[in-house]
C-alpha positions as CSV (number, residue, x, y, z in Angstrom):
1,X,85.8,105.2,141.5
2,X,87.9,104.1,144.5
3,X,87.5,104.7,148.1
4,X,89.4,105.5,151.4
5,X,89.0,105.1,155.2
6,X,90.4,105.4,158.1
7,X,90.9,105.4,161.9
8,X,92.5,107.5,164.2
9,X,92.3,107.0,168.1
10,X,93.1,110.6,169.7
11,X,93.1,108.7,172.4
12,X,96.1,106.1,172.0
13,X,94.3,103.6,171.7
14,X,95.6,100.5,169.2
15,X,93.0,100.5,166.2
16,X,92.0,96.7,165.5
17,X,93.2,95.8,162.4
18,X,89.6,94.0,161.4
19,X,87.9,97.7,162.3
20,X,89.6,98.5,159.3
21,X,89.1,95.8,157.1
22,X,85.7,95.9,158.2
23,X,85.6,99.3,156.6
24,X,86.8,98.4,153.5
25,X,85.0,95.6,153.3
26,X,81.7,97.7,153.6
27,X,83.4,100.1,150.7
28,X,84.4,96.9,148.6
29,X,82.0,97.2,145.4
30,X,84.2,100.7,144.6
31,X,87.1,99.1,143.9
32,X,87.5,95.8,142.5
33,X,90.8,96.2,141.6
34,X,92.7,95.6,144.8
35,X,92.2,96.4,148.5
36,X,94.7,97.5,150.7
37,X,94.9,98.6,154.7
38,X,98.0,99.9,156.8
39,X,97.9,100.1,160.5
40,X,99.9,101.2,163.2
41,X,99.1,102.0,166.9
42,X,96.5,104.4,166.9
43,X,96.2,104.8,163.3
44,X,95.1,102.8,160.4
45,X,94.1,103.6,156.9
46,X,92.4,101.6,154.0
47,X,91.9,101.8,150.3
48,X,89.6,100.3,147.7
49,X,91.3,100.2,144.0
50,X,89.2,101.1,140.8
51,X,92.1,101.7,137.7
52,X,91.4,104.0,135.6
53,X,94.8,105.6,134.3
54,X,97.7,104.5,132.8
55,X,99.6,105.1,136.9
56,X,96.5,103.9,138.0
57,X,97.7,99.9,137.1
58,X,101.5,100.4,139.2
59,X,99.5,101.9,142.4
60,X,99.5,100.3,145.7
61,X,97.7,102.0,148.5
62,X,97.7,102.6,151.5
63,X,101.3,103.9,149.9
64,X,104.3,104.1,152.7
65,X,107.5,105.7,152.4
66,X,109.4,104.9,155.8
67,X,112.5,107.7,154.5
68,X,110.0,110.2,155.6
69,X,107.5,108.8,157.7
70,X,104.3,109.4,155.7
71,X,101.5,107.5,154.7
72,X,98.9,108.2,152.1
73,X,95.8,106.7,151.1
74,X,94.2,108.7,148.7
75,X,90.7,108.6,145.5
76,X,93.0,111.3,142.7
77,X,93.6,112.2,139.6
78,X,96.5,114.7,139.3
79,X,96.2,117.1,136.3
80,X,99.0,119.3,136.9
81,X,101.6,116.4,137.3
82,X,104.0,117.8,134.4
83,X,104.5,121.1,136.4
84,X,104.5,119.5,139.7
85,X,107.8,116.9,138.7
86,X,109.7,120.0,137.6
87,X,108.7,121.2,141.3
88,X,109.1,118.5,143.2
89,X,111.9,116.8,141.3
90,X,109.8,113.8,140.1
91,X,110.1,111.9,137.2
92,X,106.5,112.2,134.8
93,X,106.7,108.7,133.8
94,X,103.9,106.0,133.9
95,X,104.8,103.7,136.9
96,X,104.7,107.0,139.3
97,X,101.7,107.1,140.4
98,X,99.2,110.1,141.3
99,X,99.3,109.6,144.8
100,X,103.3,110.0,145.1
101,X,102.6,113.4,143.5
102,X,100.7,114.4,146.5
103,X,102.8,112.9,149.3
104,X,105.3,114.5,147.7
105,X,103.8,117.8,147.7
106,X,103.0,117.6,151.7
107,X,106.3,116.4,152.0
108,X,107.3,120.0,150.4
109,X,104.3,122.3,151.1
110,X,102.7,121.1,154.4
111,X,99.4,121.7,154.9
112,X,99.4,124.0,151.7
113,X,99.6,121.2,149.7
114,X,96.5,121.2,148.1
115,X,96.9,124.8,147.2
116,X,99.5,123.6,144.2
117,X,97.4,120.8,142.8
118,X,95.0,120.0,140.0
119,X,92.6,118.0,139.4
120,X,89.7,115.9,141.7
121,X,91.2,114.2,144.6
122,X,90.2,113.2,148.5
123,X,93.1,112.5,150.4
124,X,94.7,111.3,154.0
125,X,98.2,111.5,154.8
126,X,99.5,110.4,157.9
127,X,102.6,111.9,159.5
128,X,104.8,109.2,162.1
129,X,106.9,111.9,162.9
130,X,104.6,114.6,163.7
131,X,101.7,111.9,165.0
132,X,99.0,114.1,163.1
133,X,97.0,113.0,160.5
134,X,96.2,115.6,157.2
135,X,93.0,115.1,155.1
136,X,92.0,117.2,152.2
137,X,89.5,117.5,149.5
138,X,89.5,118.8,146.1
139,X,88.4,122.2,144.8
140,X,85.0,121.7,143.2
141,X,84.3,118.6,145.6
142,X,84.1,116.0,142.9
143,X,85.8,113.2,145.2
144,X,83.3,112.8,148.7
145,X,85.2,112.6,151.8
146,X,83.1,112.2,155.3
147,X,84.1,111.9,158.8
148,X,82.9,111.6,162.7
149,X,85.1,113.0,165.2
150,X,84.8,113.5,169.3
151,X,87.6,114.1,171.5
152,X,88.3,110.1,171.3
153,X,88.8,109.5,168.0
154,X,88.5,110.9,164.1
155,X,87.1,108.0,161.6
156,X,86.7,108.9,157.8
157,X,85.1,107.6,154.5
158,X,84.6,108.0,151.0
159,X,81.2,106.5,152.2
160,X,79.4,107.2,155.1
161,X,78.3,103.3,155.7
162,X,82.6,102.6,156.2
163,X,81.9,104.6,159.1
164,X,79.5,102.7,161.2
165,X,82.0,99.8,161.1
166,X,83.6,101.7,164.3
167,X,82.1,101.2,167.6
168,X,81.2,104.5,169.1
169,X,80.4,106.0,165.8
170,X,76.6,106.7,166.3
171,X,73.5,105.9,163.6
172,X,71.2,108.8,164.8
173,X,68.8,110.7,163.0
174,X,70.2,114.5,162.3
175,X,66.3,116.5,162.5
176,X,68.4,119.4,161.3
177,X,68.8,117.6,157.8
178,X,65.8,116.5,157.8
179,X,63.9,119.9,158.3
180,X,66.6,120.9,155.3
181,X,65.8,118.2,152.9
182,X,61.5,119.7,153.1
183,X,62.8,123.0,153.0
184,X,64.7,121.7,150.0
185,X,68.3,123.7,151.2
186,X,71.1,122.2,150.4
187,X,73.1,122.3,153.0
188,X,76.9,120.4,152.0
189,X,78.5,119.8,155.2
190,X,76.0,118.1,157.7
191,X,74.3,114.6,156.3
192,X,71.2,113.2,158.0
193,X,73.3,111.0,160.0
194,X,73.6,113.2,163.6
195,X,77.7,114.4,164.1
196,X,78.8,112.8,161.0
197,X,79.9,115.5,158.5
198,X,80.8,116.3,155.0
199,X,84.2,117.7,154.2
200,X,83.4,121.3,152.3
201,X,85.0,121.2,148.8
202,X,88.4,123.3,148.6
203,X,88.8,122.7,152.7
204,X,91.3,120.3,154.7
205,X,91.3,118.9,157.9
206,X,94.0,118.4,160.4
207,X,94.5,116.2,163.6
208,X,96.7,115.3,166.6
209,X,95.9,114.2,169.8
210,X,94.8,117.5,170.9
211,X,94.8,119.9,168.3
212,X,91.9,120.3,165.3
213,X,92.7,122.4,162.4
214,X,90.5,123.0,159.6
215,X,91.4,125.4,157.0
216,X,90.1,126.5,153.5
217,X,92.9,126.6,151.1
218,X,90.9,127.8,148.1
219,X,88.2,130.5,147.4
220,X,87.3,132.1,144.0
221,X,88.5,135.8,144.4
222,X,85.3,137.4,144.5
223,X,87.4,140.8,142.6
224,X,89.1,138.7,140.1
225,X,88.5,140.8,136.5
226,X,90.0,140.0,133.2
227,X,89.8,142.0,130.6
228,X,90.7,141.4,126.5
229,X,91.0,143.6,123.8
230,X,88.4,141.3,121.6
231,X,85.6,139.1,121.7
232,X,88.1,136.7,119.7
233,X,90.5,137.0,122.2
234,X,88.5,135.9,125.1
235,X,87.2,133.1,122.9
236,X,90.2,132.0,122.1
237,X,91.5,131.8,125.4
238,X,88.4,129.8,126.7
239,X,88.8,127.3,123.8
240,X,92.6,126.8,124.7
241,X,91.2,126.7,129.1
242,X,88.4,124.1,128.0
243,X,90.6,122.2,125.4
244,X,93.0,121.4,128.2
245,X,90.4,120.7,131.2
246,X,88.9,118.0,128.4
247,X,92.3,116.6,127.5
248,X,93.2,116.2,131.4
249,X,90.3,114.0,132.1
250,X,90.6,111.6,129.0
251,X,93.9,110.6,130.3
252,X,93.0,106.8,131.1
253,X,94.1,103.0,130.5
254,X,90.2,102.3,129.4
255,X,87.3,103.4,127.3
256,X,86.1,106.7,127.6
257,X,82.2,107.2,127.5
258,X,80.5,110.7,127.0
259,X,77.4,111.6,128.3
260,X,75.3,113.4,125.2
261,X,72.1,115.4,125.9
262,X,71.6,117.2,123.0
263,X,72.7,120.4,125.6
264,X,75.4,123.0,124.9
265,X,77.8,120.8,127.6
266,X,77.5,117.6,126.5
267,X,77.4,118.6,122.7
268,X,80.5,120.7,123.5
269,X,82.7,118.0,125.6
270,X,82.0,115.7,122.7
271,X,82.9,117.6,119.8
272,X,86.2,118.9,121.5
273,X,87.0,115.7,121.9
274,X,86.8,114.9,118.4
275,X,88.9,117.5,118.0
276,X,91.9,116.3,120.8
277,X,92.5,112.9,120.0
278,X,92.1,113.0,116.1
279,X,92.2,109.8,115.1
280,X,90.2,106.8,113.5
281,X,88.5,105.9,117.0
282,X,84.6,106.1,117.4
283,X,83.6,108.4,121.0
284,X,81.1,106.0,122.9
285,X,78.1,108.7,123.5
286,X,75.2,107.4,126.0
287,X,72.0,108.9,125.9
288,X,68.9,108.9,127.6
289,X,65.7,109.4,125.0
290,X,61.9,109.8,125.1
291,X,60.1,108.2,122.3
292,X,56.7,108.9,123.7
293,X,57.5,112.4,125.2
294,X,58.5,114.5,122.7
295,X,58.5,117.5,124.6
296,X,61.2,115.9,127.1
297,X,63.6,114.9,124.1
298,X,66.4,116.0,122.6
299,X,67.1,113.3,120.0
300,X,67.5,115.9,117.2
301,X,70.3,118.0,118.9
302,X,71.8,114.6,120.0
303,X,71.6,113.4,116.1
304,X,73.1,116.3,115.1
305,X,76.2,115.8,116.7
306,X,76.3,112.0,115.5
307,X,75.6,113.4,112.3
308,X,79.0,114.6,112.4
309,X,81.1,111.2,112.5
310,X,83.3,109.1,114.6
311,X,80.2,108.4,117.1
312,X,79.4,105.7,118.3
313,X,75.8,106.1,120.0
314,X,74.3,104.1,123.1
315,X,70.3,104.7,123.9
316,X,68.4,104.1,127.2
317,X,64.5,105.2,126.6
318,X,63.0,106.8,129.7
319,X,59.4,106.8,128.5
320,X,58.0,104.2,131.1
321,X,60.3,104.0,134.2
322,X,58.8,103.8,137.1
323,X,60.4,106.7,139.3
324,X,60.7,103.9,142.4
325,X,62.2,101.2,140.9
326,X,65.2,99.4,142.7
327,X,63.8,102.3,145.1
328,X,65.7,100.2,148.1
329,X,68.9,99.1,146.7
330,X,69.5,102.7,145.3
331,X,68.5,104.0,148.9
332,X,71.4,101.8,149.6
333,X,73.6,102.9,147.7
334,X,72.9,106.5,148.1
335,X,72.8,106.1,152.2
336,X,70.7,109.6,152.6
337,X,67.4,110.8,150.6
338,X,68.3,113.1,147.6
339,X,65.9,115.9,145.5
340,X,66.9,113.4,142.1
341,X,63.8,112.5,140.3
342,X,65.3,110.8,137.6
343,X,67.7,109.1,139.3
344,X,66.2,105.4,138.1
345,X,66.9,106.8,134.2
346,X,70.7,107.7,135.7
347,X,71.0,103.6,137.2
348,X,69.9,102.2,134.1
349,X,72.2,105.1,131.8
350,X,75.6,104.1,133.7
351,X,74.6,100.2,133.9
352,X,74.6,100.4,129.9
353,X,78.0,102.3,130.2
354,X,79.0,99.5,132.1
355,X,78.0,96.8,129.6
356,X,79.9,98.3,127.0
357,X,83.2,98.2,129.1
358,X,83.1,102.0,130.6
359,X,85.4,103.1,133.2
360,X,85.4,106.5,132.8
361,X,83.2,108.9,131.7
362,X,82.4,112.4,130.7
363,X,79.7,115.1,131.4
364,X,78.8,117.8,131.3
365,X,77.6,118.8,135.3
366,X,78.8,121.7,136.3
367,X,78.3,123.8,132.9
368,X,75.0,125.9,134.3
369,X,77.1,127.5,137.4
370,X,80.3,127.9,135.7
371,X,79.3,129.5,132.0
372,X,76.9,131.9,133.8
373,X,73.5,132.6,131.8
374,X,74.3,136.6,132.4
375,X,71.4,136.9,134.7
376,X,71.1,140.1,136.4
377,X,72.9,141.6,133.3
378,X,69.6,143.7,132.4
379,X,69.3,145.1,135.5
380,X,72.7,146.2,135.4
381,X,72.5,147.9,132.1
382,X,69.4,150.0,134.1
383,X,71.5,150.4,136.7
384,X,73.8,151.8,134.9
385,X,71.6,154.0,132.8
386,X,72.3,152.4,129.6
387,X,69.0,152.7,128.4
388,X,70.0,151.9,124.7
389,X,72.1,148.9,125.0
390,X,69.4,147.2,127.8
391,X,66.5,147.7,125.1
392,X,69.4,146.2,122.0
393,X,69.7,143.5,124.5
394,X,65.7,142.4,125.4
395,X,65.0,142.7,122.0
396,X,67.3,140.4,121.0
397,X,66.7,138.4,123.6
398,X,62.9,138.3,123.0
399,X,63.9,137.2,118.9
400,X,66.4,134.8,120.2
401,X,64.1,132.8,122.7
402,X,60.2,133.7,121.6
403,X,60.1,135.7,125.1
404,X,57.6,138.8,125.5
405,X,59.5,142.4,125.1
406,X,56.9,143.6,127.4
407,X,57.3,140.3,130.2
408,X,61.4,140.8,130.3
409,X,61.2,144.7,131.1
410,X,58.5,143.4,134.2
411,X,61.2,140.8,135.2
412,X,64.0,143.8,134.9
413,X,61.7,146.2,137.5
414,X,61.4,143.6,139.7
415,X,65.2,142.9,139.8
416,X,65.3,146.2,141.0
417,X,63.6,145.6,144.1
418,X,65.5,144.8,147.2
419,X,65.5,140.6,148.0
420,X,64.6,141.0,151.5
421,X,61.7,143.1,149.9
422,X,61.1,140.7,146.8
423,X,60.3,137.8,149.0
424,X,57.6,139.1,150.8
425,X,55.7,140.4,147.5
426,X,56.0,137.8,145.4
427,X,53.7,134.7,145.1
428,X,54.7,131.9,147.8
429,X,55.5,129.5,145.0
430,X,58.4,131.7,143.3
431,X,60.4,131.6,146.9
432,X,61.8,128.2,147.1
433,X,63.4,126.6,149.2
434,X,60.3,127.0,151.6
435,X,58.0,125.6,154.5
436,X,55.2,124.4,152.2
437,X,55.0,120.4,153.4
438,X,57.0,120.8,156.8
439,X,55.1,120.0,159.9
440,X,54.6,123.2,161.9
441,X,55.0,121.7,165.4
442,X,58.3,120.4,163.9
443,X,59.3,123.5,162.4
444,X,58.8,125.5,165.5
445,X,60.5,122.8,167.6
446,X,63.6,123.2,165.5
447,X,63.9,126.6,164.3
448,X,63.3,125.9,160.8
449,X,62.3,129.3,160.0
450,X,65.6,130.5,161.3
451,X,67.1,128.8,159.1
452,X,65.5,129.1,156.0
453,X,66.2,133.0,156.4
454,X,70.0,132.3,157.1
455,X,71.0,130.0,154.8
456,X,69.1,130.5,152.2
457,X,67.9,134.3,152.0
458,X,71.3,135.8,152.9
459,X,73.6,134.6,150.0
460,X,70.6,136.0,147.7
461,X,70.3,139.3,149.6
462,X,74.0,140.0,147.9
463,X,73.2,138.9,144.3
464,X,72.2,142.5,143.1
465,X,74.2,142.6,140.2
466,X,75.4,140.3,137.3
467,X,78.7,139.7,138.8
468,X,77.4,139.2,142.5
469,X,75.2,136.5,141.0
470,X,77.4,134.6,139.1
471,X,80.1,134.7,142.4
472,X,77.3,133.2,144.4
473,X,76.5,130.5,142.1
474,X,79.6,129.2,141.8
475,X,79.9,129.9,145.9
476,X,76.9,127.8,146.2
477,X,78.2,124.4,145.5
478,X,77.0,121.6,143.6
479,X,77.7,118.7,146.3
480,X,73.9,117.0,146.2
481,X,74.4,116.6,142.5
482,X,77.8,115.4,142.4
483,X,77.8,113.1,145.5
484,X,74.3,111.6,144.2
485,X,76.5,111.0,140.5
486,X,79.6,109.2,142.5
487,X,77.4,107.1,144.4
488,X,75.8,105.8,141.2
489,X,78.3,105.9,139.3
490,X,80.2,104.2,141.8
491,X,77.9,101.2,141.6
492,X,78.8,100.5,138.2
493,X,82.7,100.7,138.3
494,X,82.4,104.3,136.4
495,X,84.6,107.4,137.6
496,X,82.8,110.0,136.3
497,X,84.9,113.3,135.0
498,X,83.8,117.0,134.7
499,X,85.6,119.6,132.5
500,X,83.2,121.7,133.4
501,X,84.5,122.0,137.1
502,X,88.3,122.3,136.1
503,X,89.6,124.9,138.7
504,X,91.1,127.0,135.7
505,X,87.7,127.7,133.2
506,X,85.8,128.4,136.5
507,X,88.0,131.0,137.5
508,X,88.1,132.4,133.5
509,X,84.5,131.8,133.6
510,X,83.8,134.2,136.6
511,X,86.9,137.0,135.7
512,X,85.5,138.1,132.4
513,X,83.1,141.0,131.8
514,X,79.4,139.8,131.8
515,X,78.9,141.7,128.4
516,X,81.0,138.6,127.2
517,X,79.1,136.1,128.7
518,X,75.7,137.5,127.7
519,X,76.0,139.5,124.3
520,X,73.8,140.1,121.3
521,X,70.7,138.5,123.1
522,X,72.6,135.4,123.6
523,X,73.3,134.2,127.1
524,X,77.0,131.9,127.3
525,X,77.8,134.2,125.0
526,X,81.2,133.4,125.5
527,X,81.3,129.5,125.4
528,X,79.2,129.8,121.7
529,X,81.4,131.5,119.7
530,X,84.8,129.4,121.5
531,X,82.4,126.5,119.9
532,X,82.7,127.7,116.5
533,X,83.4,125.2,113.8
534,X,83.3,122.7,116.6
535,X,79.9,122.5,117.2
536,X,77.1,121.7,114.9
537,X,75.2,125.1,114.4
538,X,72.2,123.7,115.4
539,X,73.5,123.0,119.0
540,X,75.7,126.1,119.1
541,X,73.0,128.6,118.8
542,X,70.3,126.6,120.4
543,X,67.8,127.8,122.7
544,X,67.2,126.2,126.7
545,X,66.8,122.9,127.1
546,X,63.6,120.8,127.5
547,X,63.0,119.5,131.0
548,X,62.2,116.1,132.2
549,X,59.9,117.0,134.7
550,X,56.6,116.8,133.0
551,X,57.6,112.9,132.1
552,X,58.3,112.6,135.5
553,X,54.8,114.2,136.8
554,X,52.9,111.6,134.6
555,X,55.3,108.6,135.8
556,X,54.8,109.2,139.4
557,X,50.8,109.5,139.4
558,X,50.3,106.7,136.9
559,X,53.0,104.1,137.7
560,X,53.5,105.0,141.4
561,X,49.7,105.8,142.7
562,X,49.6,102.1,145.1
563,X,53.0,103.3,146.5
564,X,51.8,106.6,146.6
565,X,48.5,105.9,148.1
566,X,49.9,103.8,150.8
567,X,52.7,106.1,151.9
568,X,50.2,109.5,152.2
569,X,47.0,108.0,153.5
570,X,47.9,104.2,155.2
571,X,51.4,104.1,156.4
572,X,52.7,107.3,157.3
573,X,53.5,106.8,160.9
574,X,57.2,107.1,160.0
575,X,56.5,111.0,158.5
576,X,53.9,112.4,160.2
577,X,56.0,113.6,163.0
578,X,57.6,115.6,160.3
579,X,55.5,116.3,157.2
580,X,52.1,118.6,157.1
581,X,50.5,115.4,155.6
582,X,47.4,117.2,155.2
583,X,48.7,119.6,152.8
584,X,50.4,116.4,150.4
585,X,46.9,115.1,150.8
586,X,45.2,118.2,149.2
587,X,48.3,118.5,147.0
588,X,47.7,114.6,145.5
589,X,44.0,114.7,145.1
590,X,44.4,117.9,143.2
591,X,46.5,116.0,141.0
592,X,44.8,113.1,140.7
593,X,41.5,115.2,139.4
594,X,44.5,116.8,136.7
595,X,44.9,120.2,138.5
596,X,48.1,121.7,137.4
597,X,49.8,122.6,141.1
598,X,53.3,124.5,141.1
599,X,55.9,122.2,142.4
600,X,53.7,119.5,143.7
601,X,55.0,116.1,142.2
602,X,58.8,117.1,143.6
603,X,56.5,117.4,147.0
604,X,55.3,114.2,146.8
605,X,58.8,112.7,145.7
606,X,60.5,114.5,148.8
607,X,58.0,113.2,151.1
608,X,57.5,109.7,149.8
609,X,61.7,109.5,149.5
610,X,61.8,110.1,152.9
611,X,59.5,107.9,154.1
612,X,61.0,104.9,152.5
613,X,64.7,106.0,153.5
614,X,63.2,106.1,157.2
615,X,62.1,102.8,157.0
616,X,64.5,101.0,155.6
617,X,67.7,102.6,157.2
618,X,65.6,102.2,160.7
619,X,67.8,104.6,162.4
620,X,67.3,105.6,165.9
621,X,65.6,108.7,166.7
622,X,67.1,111.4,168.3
């Protein structure tokens, strides 16, 4: 997982070439490979090296190519690069590596560069000629890219800590955020750090002296529609969509592992792989399991698809982690607080990765959003008056998943009802994000109500129909959960890969009739029966997933309570400007006497999370 950064003084100024190496320096455990700056008057860029493709071992960046007068440092992987040499007049060959595809590209398409590639990539070109300096960021927003810009100068990172290696860049607390992170809304373009932003996924950003220009070059086409003649054509077209987005992202000069859940993602990656490189070569599958938890584990679905050969399993067991430990070098790490509860199972999964000589590996994140679950489908069949294929459709549901007839036609009335209505009937607890543990003098001081209704209500307000929903899941993107990954990931030398998120199978995903996606009681509908005679059975047809939350629950009250007790009732002085510690009071005793409270352990996480981020960042106030 490498990593870039950069300076540019809008000013004129003559960037120091230690700010830069300083910069890298702070980035250095993502790339042991090789580090690299560039630097010229105002400018100055920098580059951490992990390899992980075969182009990967002949790349030197920063990269400069005086015959045009461009620079590039750039954190890519190009899947598109046969069709781009025919475009750009490039040899395909191993020692041209994926970075001279994209200078290339600017040097041909400008700012719509990014429009014509592939793949997961965070990028800055510099222009001598033009004196302006182009950054973008890939579709999905699988590679991180965060900045700080005034009217003096524009400094960028992979990380945010490569950042505060520039005077002037400021290390103040963003309340905004913070009111965010207890509302839990994910907001993906400001971070807790005040005026120091996240790059949106599928957006670029241009500077000069004085001139800003930041532009979206992607969006899913909210009326794309494709329609088949047969259900086996529209599997067959997913298979060949999926088959290629797995095939991009095993291109590499090291192992491959495979993250394997037991899930219809993971199962699926894994056995298409299989299928693609078809040879004598065991897959290195890494799994997390639950010995003494049987209702969080999946080692039967993840047995099944060992059962079927050329697997080589890896096991972590989660039973008895204790959901803070390493709780400060992971804050490090991680540089804000996150809504991951299991994210000391995740350091101790890709650490065993590592040991068994890892580089890259695939998951299956992404998979939820992008093979939708057909919700809202019901309602549309009612909608629609088509009273006969709605009840086909429960009823096969209810045999499918043990659901009540009687529960799902409840659910499809109260689909019916307005959002803006829904919320106001419906018990408190069913209407998250919310202002359950915020402090009220702090929520009135900062709007927060204002903002729950406008960033979080008003995307929902639209989803009325299965379509709507499906556009607005994929709209809302999955930045917490991918940043949190690279940042572990990271720590281990892992780039982690996502067929899942290929630009191509999302935008198949979405344009296909929902009657494909949900059919015959079956929800990813469509993704199943592409699966056939690739999956075992057992995982192609199985039912949801089991959750790790209740392991979790148990883990924080019995393993954490001296943390937990000192953080809610002794030394809260860092939260109580912020958190209705009352309420986590009432909420943890009812706990502790076994009540069964909606929601509360992820309270307490949030709250104690924060806490221990505040005090060990120490960051100024506002």
């Amino acid at each position: 997982m490498s990593s870039i950064t950069g300076i540019l003084y809008r000013d004129g100024r003559i960037v120091s070439p230690e700010l830069i190496k300083t910069m890298n320096h702070n980035l250095s455990y993502r790339g042991p490979d090789g580090s690299g700056v560039w630097f010229d008057g105002p400018i100055a860029l920098g580059h951490q090296m992990l390899w992980t493709t075969f182009e990967s071992l002949h790349e030197k960046l920063p990269l400069h190519k005086k015959k045009s007068g461009l620079v590039i440092t750039a954190d890519a992987r190009i899947d598109n690069r046969k069709e781009l040499s025919i475009k750009l007049s490039i040899e395909n060959k191993e020692d041209v590596p994926d970075s001279y595809f994209i200078l290339k590209s600017y040097e041909k398409w400008g700012r719509k560069c990014p429009e014509y590639l592939l793949g997961d990539f965070s990028f800055a070109i510099w222009d001598e000629n033009k004196k302006k300096l182009f950054c973008a960021r890939d579709h999905m927003g699988v590679k991180p890219f965060y900045y700080y810009l005034d009217e003096y100068m524009f400094v960028f990172g992979t990380e945010i800590k490569a950042l505060f290696g520039v005077p002037g860049v400021p290390y103040k607390l963003n309340e905004k955020k913070l009111a965010f992170y207890l509302m839990e809304i994910e907001d993906n373009k400001s971070t807790f750090y005040k005026n120091i932003f996240c790059l949106s996924p599928a957006h670029s950003i241009s500077i000069e002296q004085s001139k800003i220009e930041t532009r979206q070059y992607w969006q899913l086409d909210p009326k794309c529609n494709i329609t088949m003649g047969s259900d086996e054509e529209y599997a067959k077209t997913f298979y060949e969509i999926f088959t290629e987005a797995v095939q991009c992202r095993l291109r590499t000069a090291f192992p491959v592992g495979f993250e394997l859940s037991g899930g219809l993602d993971s199962s699926s990656i894994v056995c298409l792989a299989k299928e693609i490189l078809k040879n004598d070569q065991s897959l290195k599958t890494f799994s997390i399991i639950f010995n003494k938890f049987p209702q969080c584990d999946e080692s039967e679905y993840i047995q099944s698809v060992i059962d079927t050969g050329r697997i080589e399993p890896h096991f972590i067991c989660g039973d008895n982690i204790k959901p803070f430990d390493q709780i400060d070098n992971i804050l490090w790490h991680q540089e804000q607080p996150f809504f991951t509860p299991n994210i000391v199972n995740l350091w101790k999964f890709y650490k065993k990765m590592q040991e068994n000589d890892v580089r890259v590996v695939l998951g299956g994140g992404g998979g939820d959003s992008v093979i939708s679950d057909g919700n809202y489908y019901f309602r549309d069949l009612a909608v629609e008056f088509k009273w006969k294929k709605l009840i086909e459709e429960i009823r096969a549901y209810s045999e499918n998943f043990n659901r009540s007839t009687i529960n799902l036609f409840i659910n499809v009335f109260f689909q019916l009802i307005p959002q803006n209505l829904k919320s106001k009937i419906l018990p408190y607890n069913e209407r998250r994000p919310g202002m359950d543990i915020i402090n009220k003098k702090f929520a009135n001081r900062i709007n927060a109500k204002d903002y729950l209704e406008n960033i979080y209500w008003d995307p929902l307000n639209k989803a009325n129909t299965a379509k709507t929903n499906h556009y607005q899941t994929l709209s809302m993107d999955n930045i917490y959960f991918l940043e949190m990954l690279n940042r572990t990931t990271s720590v281990f030398s892992i780039e982690s890969r996502y067929p899942f998120l290929d630009k191509r199978l999302v935008e198949f995903a979405y344009a296909i009739p929902t009657e494909i996606k949900f059919k015959n009681g079956w929800y990813r509908y469509i993704q199943r029966i592409a699966m056939e005679n690739i999956l075992p059975k057992k995982n192609q047809w199985r039912r949801k997933g089991s959750s790790i939350l209740p392991l979790f629950d148990k883990n924080l009250l019995q393993l954490e309570k001296d943390r937990l007790n000192d953080i809610i009732y002794t030394n809260n002085n860092l939260i109580k400007e912020y958190v209705d510690l009352e309420r986590i009071k009432n909420i943890y005793i009812k706990k502790l006497n076994g009540e069964n409270i909606d929601h509360a352990s992820m309270d307490m996480w949030i709250v104690s999370l924060l806490y221990l981020w505040l005090k060990k960042s120490k960051i100024s106030p506002v």
